[in-house]
C-alpha positions as CSV (number, residue, x, y, z in Angstrom):
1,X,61.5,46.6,31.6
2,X,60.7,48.0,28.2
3,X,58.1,45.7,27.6
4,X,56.6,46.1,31.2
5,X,56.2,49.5,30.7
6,X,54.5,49.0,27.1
7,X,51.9,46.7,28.3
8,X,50.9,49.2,30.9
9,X,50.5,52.4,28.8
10,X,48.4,50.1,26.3
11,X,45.4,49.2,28.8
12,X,45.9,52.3,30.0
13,X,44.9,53.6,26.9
14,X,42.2,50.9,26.1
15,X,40.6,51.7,29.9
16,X,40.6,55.5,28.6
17,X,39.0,55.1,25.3
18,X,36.5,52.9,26.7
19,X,35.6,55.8,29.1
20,X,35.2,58.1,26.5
21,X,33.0,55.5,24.4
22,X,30.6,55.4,27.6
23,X,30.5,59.1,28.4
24,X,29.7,60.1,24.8
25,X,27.1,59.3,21.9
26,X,28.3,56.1,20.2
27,X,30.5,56.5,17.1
28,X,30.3,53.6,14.7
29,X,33.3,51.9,14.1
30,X,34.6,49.3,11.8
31,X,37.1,46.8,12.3
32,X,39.2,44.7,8.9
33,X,42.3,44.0,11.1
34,X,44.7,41.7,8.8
35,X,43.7,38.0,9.7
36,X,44.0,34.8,7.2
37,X,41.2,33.7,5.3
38,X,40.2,31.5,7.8
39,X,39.7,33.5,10.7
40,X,36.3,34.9,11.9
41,X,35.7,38.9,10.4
42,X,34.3,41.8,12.4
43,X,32.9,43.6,9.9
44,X,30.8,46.2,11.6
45,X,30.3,47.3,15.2
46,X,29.0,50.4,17.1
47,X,30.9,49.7,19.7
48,X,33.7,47.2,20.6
49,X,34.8,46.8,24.8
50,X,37.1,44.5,26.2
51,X,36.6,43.0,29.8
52,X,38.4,40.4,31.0
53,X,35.9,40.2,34.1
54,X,32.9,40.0,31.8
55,X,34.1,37.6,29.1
56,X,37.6,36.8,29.9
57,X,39.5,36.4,26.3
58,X,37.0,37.6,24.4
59,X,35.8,41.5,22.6
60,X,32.5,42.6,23.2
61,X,30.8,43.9,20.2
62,X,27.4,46.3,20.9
63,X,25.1,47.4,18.2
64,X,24.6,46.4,14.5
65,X,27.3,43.8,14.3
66,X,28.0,42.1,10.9
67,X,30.0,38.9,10.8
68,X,31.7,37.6,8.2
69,X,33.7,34.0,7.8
70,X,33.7,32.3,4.7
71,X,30.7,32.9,2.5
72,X,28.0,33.3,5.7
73,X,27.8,36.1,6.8
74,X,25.9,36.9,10.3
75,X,24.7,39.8,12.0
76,X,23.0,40.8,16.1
77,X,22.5,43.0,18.5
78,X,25.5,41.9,20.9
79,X,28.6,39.7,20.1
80,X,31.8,38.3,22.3
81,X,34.7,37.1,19.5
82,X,37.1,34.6,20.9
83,X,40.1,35.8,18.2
84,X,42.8,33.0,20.0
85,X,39.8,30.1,19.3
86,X,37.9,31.9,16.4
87,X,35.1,31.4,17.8
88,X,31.8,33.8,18.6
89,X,28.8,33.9,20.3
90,X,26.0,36.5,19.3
91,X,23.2,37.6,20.5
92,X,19.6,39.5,19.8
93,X,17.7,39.3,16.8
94,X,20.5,36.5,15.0
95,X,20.7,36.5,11.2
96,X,23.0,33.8,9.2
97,X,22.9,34.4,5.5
98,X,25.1,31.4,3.5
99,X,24.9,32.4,-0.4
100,X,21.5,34.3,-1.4
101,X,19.8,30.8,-0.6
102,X,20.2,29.7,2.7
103,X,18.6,32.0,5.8
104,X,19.0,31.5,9.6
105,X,17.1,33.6,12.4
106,X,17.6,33.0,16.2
107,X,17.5,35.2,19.7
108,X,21.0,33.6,20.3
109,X,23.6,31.4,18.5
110,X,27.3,30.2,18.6
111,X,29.9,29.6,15.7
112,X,33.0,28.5,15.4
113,X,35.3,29.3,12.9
114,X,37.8,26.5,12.3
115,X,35.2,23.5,12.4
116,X,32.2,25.5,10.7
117,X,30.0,24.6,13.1
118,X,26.9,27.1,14.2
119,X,24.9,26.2,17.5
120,X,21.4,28.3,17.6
121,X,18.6,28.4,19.8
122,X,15.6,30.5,21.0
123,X,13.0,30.9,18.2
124,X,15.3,29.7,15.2
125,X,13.8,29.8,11.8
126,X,15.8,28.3,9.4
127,X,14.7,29.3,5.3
128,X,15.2,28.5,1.9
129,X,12.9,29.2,-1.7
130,X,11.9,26.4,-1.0
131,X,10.8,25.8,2.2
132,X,10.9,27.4,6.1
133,X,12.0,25.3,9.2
134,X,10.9,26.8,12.8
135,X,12.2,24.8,16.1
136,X,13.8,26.0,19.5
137,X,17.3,24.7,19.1
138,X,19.6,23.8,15.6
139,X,22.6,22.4,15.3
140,X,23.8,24.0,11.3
141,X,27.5,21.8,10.5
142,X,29.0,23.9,7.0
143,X,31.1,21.4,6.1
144,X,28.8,18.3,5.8
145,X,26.3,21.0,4.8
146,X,23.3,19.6,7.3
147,X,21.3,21.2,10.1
148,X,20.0,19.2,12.4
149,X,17.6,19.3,15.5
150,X,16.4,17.3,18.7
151,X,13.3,19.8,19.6
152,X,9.9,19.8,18.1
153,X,10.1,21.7,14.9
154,X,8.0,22.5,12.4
155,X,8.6,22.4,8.2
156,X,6.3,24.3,5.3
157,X,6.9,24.3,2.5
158,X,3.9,25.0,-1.0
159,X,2.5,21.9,-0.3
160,X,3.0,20.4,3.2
161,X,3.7,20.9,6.9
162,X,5.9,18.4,8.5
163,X,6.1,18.3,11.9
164,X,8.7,15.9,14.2
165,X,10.5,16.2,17.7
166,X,13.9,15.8,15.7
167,X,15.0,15.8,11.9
168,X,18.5,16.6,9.7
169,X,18.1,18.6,6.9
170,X,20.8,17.8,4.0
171,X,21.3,21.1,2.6
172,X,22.8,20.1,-1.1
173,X,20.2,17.2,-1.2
174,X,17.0,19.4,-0.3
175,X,16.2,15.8,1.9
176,X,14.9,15.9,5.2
177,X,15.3,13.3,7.8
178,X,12.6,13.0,10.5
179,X,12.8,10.4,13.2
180,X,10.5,10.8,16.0
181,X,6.8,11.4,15.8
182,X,6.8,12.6,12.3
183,X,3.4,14.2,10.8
184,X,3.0,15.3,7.1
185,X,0.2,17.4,7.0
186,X,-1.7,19.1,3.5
187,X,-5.0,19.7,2.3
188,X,-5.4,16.2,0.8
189,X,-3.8,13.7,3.3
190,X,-2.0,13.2,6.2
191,X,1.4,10.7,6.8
192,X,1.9,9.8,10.4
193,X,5.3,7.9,10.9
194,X,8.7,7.5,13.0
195,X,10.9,7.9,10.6
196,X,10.6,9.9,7.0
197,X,13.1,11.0,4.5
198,X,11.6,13.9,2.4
199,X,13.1,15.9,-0.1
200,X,11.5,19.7,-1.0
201,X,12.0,20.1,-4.0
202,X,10.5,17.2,-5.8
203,X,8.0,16.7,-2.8
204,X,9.2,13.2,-2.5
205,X,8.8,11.4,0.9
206,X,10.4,7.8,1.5
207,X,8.7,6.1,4.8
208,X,10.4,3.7,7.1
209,X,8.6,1.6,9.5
210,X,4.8,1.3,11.2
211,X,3.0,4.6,9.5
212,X,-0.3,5.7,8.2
213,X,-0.9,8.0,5.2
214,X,-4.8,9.1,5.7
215,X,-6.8,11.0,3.1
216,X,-9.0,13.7,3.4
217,X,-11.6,11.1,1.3
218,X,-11.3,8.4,4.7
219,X,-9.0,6.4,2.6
220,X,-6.0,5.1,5.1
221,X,-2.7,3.5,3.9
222,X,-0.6,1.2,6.4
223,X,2.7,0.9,5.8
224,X,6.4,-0.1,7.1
225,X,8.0,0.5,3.9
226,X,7.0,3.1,1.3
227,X,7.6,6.1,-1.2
228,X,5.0,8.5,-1.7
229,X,4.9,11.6,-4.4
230,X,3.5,14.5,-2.3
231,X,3.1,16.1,-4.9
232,X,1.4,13.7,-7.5
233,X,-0.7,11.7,-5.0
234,X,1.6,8.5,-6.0
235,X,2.9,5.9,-3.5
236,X,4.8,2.7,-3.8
237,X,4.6,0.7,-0.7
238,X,6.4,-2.3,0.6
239,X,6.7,-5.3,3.0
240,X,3.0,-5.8,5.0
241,X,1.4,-2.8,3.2
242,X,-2.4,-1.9,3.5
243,X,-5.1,0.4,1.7
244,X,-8.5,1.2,3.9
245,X,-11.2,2.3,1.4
246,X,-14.3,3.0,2.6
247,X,-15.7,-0.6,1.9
248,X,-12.8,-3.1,0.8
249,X,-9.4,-3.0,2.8
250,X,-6.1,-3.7,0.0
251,X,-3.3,-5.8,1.0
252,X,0.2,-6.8,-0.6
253,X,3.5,-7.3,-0.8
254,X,3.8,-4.6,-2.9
255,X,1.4,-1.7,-3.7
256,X,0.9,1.3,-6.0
257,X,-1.6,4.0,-4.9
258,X,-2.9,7.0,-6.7
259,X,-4.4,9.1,-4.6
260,X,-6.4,11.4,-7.3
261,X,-7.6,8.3,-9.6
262,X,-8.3,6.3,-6.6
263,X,-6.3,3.5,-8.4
264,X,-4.4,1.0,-6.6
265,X,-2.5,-1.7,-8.1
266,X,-0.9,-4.7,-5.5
267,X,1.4,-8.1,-6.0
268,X,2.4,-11.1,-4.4
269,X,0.2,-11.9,-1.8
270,X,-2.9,-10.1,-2.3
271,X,-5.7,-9.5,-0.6
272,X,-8.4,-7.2,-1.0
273,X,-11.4,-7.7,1.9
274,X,-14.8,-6.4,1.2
275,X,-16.2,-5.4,4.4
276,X,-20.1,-4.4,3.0
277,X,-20.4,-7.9,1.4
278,X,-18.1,-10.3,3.6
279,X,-16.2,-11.0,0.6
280,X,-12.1,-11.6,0.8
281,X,-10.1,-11.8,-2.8
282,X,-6.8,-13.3,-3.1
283,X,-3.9,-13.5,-5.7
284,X,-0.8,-12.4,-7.0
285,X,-2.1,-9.1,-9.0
286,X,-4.5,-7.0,-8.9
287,X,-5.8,-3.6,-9.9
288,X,-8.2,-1.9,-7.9
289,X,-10.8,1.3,-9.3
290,X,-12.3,2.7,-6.0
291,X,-14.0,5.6,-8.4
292,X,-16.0,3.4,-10.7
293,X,-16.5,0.8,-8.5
294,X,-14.6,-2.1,-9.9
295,X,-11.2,-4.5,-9.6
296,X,-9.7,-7.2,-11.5
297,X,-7.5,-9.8,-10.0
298,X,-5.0,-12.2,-11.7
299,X,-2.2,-15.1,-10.6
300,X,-4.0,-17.7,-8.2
301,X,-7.8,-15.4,-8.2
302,X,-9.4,-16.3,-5.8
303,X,-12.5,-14.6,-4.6
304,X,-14.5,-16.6,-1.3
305,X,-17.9,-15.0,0.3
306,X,-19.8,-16.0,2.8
307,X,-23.2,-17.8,1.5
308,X,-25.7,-19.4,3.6
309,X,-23.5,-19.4,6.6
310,X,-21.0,-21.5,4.2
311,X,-18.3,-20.2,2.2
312,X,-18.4,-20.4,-1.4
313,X,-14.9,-20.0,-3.8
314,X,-14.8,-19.0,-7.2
315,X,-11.7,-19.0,-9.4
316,X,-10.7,-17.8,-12.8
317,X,-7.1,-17.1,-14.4
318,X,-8.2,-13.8,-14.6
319,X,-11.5,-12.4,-12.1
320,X,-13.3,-8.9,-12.3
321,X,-15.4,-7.6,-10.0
322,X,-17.4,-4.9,-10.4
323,X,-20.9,-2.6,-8.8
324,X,-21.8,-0.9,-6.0
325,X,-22.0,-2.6,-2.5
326,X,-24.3,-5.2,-2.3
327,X,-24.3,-5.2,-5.9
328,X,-21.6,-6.7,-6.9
329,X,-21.3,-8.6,-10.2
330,X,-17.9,-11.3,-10.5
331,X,-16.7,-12.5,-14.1
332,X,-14.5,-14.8,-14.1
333,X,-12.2,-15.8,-17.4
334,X,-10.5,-18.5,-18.6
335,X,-10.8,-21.8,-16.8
336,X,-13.4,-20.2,-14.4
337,X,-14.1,-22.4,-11.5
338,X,-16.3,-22.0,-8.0
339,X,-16.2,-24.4,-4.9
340,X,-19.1,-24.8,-1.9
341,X,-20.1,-27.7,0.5
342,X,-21.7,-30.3,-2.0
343,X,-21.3,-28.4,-4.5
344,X,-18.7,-27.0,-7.4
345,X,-18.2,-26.4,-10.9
346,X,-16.1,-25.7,-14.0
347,X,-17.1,-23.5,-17.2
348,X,-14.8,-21.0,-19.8
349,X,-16.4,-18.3,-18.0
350,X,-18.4,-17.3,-15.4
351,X,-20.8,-14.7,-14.5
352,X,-22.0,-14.0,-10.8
353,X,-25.0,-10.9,-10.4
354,X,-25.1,-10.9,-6.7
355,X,-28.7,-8.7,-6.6
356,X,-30.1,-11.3,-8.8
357,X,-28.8,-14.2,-7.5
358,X,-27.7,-15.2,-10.8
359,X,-24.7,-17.5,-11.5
360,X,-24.1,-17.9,-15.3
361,X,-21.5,-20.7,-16.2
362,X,-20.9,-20.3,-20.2
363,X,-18.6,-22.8,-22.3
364,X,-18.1,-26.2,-21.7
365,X,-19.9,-26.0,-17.9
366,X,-20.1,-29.0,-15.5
367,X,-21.7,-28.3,-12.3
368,X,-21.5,-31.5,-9.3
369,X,-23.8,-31.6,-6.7
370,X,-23.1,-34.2,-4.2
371,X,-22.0,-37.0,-6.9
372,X,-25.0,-36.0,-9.3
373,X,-22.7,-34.4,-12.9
374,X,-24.3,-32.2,-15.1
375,X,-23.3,-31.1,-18.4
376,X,-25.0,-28.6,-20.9
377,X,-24.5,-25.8,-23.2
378,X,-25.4,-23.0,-21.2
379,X,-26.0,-23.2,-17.0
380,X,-27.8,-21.2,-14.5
381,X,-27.9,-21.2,-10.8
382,X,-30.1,-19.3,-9.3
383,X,-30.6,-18.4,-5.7
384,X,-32.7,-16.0,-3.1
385,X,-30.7,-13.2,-2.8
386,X,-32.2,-12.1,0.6
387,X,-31.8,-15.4,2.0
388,X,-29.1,-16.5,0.7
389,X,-30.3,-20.2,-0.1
390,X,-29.3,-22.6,-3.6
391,X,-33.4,-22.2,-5.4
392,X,-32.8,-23.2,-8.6
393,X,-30.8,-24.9,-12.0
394,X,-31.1,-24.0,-15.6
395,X,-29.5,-26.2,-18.2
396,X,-29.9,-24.9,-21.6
397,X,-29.1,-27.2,-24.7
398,X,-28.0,-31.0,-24.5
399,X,-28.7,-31.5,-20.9
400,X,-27.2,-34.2,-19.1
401,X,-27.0,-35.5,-15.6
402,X,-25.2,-38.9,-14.5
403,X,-24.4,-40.5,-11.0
404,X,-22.1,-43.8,-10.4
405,X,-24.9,-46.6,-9.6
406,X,-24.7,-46.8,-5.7
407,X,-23.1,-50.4,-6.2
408,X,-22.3,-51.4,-8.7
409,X,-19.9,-50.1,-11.7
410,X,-22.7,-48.6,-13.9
411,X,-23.8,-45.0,-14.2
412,X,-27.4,-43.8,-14.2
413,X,-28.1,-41.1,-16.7
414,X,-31.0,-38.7,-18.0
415,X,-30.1,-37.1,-21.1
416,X,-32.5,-34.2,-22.9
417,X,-32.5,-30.4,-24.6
418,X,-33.0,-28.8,-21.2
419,X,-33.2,-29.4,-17.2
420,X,-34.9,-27.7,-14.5
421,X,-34.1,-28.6,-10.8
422,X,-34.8,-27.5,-7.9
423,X,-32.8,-27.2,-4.4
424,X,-34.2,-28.1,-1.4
425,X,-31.2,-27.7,1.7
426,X,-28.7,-26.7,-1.3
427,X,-29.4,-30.4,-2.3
428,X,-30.5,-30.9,-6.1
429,X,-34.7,-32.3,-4.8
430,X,-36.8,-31.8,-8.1
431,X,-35.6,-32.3,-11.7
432,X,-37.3,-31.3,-14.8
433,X,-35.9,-32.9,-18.1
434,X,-38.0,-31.7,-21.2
435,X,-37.2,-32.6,-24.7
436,X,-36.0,-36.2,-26.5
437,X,-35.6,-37.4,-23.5
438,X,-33.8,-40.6,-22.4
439,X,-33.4,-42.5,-19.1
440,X,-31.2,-44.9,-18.4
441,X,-31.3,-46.4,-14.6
442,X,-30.3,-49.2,-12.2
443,X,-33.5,-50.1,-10.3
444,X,-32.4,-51.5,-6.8
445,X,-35.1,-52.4,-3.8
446,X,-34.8,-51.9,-0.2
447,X,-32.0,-54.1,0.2
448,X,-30.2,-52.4,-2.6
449,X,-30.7,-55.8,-4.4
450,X,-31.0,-55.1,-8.6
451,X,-33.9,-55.6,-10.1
452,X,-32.8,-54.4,-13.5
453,X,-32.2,-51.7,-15.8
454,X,-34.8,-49.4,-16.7
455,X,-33.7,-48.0,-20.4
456,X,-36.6,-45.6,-21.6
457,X,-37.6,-42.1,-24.1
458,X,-39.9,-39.7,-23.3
459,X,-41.1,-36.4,-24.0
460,X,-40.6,-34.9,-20.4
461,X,-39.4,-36.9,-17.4
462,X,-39.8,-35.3,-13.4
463,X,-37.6,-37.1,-10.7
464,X,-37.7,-36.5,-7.2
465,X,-33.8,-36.6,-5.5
466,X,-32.4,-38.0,-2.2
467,X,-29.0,-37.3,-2.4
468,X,-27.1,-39.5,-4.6
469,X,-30.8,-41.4,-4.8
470,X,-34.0,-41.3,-7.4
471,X,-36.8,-41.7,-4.9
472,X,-39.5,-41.1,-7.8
473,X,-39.4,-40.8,-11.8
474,X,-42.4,-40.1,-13.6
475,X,-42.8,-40.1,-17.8
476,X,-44.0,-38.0,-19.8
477,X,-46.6,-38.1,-22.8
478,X,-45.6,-41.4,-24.8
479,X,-43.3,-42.9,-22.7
480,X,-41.3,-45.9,-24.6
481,X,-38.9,-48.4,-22.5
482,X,-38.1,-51.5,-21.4
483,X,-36.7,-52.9,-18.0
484,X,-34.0,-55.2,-18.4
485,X,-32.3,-57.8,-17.2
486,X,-28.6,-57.2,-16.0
487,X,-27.5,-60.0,-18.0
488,X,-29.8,-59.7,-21.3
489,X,-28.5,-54.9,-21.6
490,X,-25.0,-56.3,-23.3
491,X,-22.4,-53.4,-22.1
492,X,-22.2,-50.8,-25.2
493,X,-26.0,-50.4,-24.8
494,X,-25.8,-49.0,-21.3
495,X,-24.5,-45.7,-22.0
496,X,-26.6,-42.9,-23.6
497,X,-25.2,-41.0,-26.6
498,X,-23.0,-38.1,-25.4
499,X,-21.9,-39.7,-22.2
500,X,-18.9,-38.6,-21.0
501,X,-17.7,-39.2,-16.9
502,X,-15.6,-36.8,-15.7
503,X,-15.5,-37.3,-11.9
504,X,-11.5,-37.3,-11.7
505,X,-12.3,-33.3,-12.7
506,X,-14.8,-32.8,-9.6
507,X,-13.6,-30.1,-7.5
508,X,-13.9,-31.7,-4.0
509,X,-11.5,-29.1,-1.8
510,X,-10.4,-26.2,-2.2
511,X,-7.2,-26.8,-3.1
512,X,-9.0,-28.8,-6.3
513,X,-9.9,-25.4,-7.2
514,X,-6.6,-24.3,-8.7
515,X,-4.7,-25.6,-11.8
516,X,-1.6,-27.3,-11.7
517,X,0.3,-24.4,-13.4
518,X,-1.5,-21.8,-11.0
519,X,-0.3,-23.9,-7.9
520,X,3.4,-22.6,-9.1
521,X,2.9,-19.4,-8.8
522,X,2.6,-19.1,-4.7
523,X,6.6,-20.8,-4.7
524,X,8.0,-18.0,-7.3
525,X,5.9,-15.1,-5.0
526,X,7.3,-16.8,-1.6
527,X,10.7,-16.5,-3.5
528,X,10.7,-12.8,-4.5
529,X,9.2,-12.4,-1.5
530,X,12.2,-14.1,0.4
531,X,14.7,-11.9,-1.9
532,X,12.8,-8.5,-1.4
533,X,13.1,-9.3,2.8
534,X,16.8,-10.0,2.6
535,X,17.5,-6.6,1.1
536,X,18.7,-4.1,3.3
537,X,16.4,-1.1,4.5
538,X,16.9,1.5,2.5
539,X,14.7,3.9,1.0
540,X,13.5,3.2,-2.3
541,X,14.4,4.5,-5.9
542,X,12.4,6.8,-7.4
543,X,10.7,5.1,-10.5
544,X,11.2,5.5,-13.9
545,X,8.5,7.6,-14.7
546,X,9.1,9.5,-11.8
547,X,12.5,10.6,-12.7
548,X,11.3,11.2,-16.4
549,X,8.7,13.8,-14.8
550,X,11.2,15.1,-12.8
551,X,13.7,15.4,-15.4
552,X,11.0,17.2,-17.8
553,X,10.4,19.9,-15.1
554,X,13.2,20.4,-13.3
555,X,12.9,19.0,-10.5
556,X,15.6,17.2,-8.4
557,X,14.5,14.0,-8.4
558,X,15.2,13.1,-4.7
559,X,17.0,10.2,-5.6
560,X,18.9,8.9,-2.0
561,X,22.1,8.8,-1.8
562,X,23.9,6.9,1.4
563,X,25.1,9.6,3.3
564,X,25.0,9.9,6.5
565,X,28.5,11.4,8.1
566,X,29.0,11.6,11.7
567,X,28.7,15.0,12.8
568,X,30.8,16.5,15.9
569,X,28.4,18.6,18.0
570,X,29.5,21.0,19.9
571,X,26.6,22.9,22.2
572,X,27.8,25.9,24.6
573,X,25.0,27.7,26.1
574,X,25.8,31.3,27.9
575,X,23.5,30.9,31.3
């Protein structure tokens, strides 16, 4: 009975001093009842109503409420505080404050005490020094320390907007996690992907799948795997990546790119595409200078154009190529060899001057056309750059040419200081041998019958070429020779000083064009290749210089860490 008649004097009196409260100018009042640690904190209210038939189980609180509850502390326009759950829900003008760091804004938001977990939606800005989130709705869990969201948002920070239609932010890490239509945006490029881990502070961003990072200079980078420096400019991209220059399109298995030099380094797999000149390069390294024009490529070089509607190859251990479009220069070094139709050739080095048509073969060259080898100090090819046709051969210093006899197991040979040929259907036609010159050749008639061997000097000797055929040869001032017999030239007399027949060396596929130790190196990229796909997706480390320049300047290096907890959401909208 006592305890009947308690209970009704005390909403008695709550139902009075509510009337009072509404029939006179508010008084502030502030509530510290005794609670444990744990429990949510009514700091401040200007007033404070109870209603069962508004908010069963909960007290209203109306007017510059401050809420407190474990290092955040909150404050609105309009609060109901569940004390039996600990749980609130605010309204009006939201503020969430956690440290002096962290900053929360919304029109309305929900929080709940024991699992330290804060619902928020309508306009919510979320800010740090560092950088400022703005979506609709965020999910903030205090425990794991991550916000979270499902609705378009938007994130600035000194250098870039990011914009998705959902992301996590990591609060301890600075990372953000973006996975739905995620665009980086600053003044010097744009990153357009579906799923992007970035981290503020060190401006780091590690890409995941199809995306494109375009540049303000209408340089494009493909990706599915990548880590690029904000910041710096720098990426380091992965698995199918691609550079778009204006001109020359980079691919690799894996790529370097510095945006402000304009640099680009690639291995395994490479191959950089020149769209002005029709030209592809291939190999296992290579360094690309967009700025100044030039590249170098290394491992199985390659580099093929298009010439006369026919492909040409050339090949070096190492290749550079260098000029402006359409006047590109190629130097190759070390074992330098090119490949074409009929045609092919070995030297030390080479040098290829596309606006001159010029085609230098220095030390030790050997050119083949059709089964005709020449040899000489110092060769030049020469042909019409406009029309792209063979015109012309240089031989400078011990020229000499030599062909298998079309039956038999002799070898026809013109020997002097220099040759000058002409190409007619990028076929040797006309030859010019001038100089202590010296002939020796297997005469045949119609029926390829021999008629003997023609063994003579001269001063200058002109032939005229069918293929693999003299059709004409005409001597020179004081022409001295003999036509001999087959049985009366004895053997050691039918080969001219210098000779030397190297036809197991001709270059008659492509595949000839590579070394034996060069061939190797496609089965150890296919391997690391093979190892690098096996790995499991995730993102990158940052590299070593990286975290050196991060450690210098203070700067959390953004280094990933596998965490990723499963986070119990809990949304409860007031309609």
């Amino acid at each position: 009975m006592n305890k009947l008649v308690f209970r009704i004097i005390f909403f008695l009196s709550l139902g009075i001093t509510n009337l009072v409260w509404s029939q006179t100018k508010p008084i502030p009042i502030q509530t510290t009842p005794v609670q444990k640690d744990k429990n949510i904190v009514i700091e401040h209210s200007d007033f404070l109503d109870i209603s069962e038939k508004e908010v069963p189980g909960a007290i209203v609180l109306t007017g510059n409420v401050i809420i407190v509850h474990e290092g955040v502390r909150m404050s609105c326009n309009k609060a109901y505080h569940f004390t039996k759950s600990n749980f609130v829900k605010v309204f009006g003008n939201v503020n969430l404050v956690q440290g002096d760091t962290l900053f929360m804004s919304s029109k309305y938001a929900e929080y709940n005490g024991n699992t330290k977990f804060a619902f928020a939606t309508g306009n919510v800005s979320m800010r740090d020094p560092k950088m400022t989130l703005v979506t609709d709705t965020l999910n903030f869990d205090r425990k794991a320390q991550q916000a979270y969201y499902n609705s378009p948002g938007t994130i600035t920070d000194p250098q870039n907007t990011l914009t998705s239609k959902s992301g996590r932010y990591f609060i301890n890490q600075k990372k953000f996690q973006f996975q739905n239509e995620v665009v980086v945006t600053n003044p010097e490029q744009t990153i357009r992907t579906n799923h992007l881990d970035y981290f503020t502070n060190s401006g780091h961003a590690y890409i995941f799948g199809p995306s494109t990072i375009t540049s303000n200079n209408n340089n494009t980078i493909y990706t599915t795997k990548g880590f690029y420096d904000t910041k710096k400019g720098e990426g380091k991209l992965q698995r199918g990546s691609k550079i778009k220059y204006r001109d020359r399109l980079i691919e690799g298995d894996d790529i370097f790119y510095d945006r402000k030099a304009d640099f680009a380094r690639a291995r395994n797999n490479v191959k950089v595409t020149d769209t002005i000149n029709k030209t592809v390069v291939r190999g296992h390294y290579a360094e690309v200078y967009q700025k100044k024009d030039s590249m170098f490529i290394t491992k199985k070089a390659l580099v093929s154009g298009l010439f006369e509607k026919d492909s040409v190859w050339f090949h070096a251990k190492r290749l550079v190529v260098t000029g402006k479009p359409q006047e590109r220069i190629i130097r190759g070094y070390n074992n330098a060899r090119f490949f074409k139709k009929d045609m092919s050739g070995k030297c030390d080095s080479l040098h290829y001057n596309q606006k001159k048509g010029l085609t230098q073969m220095i030390g030790n060259p050997i050119f083949w056309n059709g089964k005709n080898q020449m040899t000489g100090d110092l060769m030049h090819l020469l042909s019409d750059a406009k029309g792209e046709k063979m015109d012309s051969l240089k031989v400078i210093n011990n020229a000499f040419i030599v062909s298998k006899d079309t039956i038999g197991t002799g070898y026809n040979q013109v020997k002097g200081v220099n040759l000058f040929g002409k190409f007619k259907e990028n076929k040797l036609h006309e030859v010019d041998v001038v100089k202590n010159t010296e002939v020796l050749y297997y005469m045949r008639n119609d029926k390829n019958e021999l008629i003997g061997i023609n063994k003579n000097v001269s001063s200058k000797i002109n032939m005229i070429l069918d293929g693999n055929t003299i059709e004409t040869i005409t001597f020179h001032t004081k022409p001295d020779g003999t036509i001999y017999p087959d049985e009366e030239l004895p053997e050691n007399a039918r080969l001219l000083k210098g000779f030397i027949w190297r036809g197991d060396e001709q270059i008659l596929s492509l595949a000839d064009i590579f070394p034996k130790e060069e061939l190797e190196l496609d089965t150890k990229a296919k391997a690391e290749m093979k190892k690098k796909a096996a790995e499991p997706n995730v993102p990158l480390e940052p590299t070593k210089e990286t975290l050196e320049y991060d450690k210098k300047n203070k700067v959390d290096s953004g280094k990933p860490k596998n965490e990723n907890p499963k986070v119990k959401v809990e949304n409860k909208k007031i309609k």
